[in-house]
Structures are given as structure tokens and as C-alpha cells.
PATI-214102 format. One record per residue: residue number from 1; residue in one letter; chain; y negated, z negated, x of N, C-alpha, C in turn. Coordinates in pm, 1 decimal. Atoms other than C-alpha are relative to their C-alpha. Layout:
  num  residuo  cadena       n.v       n.w       n.u      ca.v      ca.w      ca.u       c.v       c.w       c.u
  NUM        A       A         Y         Z         X         Y         Z         X         Y         Z         X
...
This chain:
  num  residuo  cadena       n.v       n.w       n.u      ca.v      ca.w      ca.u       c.v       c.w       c.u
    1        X       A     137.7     -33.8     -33.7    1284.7     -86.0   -1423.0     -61.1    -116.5      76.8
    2        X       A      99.4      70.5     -80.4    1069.6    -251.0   -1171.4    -146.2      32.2      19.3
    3        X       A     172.1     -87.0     -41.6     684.6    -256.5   -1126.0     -63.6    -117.9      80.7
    4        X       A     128.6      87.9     -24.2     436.2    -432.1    -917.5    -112.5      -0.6      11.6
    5        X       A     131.0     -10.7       1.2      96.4    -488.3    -905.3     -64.4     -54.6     103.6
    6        X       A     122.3      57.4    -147.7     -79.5    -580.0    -539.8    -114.1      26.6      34.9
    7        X       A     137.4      19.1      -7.4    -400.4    -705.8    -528.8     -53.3     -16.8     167.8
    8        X       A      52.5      28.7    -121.0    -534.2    -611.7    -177.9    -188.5      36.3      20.1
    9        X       A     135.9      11.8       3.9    -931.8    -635.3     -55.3     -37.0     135.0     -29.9
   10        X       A      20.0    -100.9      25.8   -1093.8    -335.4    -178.1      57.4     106.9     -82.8
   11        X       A     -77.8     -72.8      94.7    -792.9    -190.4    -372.9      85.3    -107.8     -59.3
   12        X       A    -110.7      77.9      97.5    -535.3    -239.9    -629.8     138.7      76.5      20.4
   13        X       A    -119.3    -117.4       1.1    -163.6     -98.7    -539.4     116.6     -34.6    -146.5
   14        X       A     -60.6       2.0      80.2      24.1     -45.6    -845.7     141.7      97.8      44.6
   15        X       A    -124.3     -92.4     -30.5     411.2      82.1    -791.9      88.7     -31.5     -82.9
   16        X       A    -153.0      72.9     155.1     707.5     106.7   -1073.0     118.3      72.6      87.9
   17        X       A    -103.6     -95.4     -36.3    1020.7     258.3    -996.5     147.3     -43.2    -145.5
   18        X       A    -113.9      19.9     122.2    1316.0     332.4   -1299.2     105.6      39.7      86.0
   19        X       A    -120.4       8.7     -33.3    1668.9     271.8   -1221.0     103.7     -12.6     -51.7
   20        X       A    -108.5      92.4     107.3    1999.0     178.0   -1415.6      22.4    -119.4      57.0
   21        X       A     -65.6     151.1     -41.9    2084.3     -47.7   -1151.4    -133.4     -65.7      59.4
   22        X       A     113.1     117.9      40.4    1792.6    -337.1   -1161.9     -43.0      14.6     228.2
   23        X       A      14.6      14.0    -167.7    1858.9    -397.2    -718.6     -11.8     131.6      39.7
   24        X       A      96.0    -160.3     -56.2    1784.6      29.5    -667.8     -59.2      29.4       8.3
   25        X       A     110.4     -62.8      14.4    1512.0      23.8    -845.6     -90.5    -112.3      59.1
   26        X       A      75.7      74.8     -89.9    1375.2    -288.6    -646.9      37.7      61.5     126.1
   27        X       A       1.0     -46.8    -158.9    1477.4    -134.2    -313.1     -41.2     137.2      -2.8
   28        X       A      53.8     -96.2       2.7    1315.6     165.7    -428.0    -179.3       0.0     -22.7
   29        X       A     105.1      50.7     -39.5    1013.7     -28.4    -500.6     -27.4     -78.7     116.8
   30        X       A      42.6     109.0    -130.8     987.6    -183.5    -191.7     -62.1     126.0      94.0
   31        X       A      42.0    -156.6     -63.4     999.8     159.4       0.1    -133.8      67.9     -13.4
   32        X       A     107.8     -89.7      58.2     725.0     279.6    -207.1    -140.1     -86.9      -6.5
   33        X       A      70.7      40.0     -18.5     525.1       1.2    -175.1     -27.9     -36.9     167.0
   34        X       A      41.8      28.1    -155.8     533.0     -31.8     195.2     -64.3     142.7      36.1
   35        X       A      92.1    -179.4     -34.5     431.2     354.8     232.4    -168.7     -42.8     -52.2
   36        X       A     154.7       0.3      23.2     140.1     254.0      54.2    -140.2     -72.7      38.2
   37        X       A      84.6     114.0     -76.0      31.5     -93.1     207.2     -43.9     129.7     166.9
   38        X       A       2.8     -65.4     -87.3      66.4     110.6     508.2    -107.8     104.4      17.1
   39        X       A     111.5     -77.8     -79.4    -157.2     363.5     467.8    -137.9     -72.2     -70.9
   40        X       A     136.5     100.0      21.9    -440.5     110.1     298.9     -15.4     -44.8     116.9
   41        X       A      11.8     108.6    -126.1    -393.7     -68.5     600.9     -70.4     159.3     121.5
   42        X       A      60.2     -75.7     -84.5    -467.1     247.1     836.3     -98.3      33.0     -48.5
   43        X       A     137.8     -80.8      67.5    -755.9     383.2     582.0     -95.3     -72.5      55.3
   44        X       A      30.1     115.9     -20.6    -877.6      27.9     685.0     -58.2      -0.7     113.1
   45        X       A      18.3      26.8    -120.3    -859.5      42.3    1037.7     -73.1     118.5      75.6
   46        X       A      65.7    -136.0     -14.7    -990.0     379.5    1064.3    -159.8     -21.5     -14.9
   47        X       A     161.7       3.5      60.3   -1343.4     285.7     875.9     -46.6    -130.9     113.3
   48        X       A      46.0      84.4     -44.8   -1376.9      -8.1    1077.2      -2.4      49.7     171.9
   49        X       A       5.1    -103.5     -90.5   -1317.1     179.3    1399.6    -156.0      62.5      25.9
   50        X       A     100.7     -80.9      42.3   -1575.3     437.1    1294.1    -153.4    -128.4      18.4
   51        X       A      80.3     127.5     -22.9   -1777.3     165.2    1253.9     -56.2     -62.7     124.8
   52        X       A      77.5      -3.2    -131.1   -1777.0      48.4    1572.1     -37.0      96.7     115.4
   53        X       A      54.4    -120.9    -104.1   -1817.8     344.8    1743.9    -156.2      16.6     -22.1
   54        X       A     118.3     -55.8      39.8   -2146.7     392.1    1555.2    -102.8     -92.2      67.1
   55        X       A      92.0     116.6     -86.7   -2273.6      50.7    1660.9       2.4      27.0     140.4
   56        X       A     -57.7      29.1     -88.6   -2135.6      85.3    1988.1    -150.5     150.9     100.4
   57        X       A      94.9     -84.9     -43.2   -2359.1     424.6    2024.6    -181.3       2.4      32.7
């Protein structure tokens, strides 16, 4: 079993993943935590975007 806990601005990403073999279930957490940085990171860039469009208007 693997879990981590990443503390990014505005959120918290929590990801586990169960395995027998210890290096699957870390390369299965890795996977699953990059899907998720990933879309924090676009939710991110999206609002701030928005953002300036509004100013920008």
C-alpha cells in the first residue's frame, strides 16, 4: 500500500493505491497523482484566465 498527501495552494490532493508488490502500487500512485496535479493546475489556469478577461473588459 501506498498513499500520499499533497499540500497544494487552495487544495489538498490525497491519493492511496493497494498493491502486493510495494513498486506497482507506487507507480500506480504516481499516475494517479499526476492526473490530478494536472487538472488542479488547469482548474487554476482557467479561473485566472477568466479573470483577466473580466478586467481586461
Amino acid at each position: 500500500r501506498a498513499e500520499c498527501n499533497l499540500h497544494v495552494k487552495g487544495k489538498d490532493i490525497f491519493v492511496e493505491s493497494t498493491h502486493e508488490d510495494l513498486y506497482a502500487a507506487i507507480d500506480e500512485l504516481v499516475d494517479k497523482l499526476d492526473r490530478q496535479v494536472i487538472k488542479h493546475k488547469c482548474i487554476v489556469q482557467e479561473h485566472h484566465s477568466a479573470a483577466k478577461r473580466v478586467l481586461n473588459s
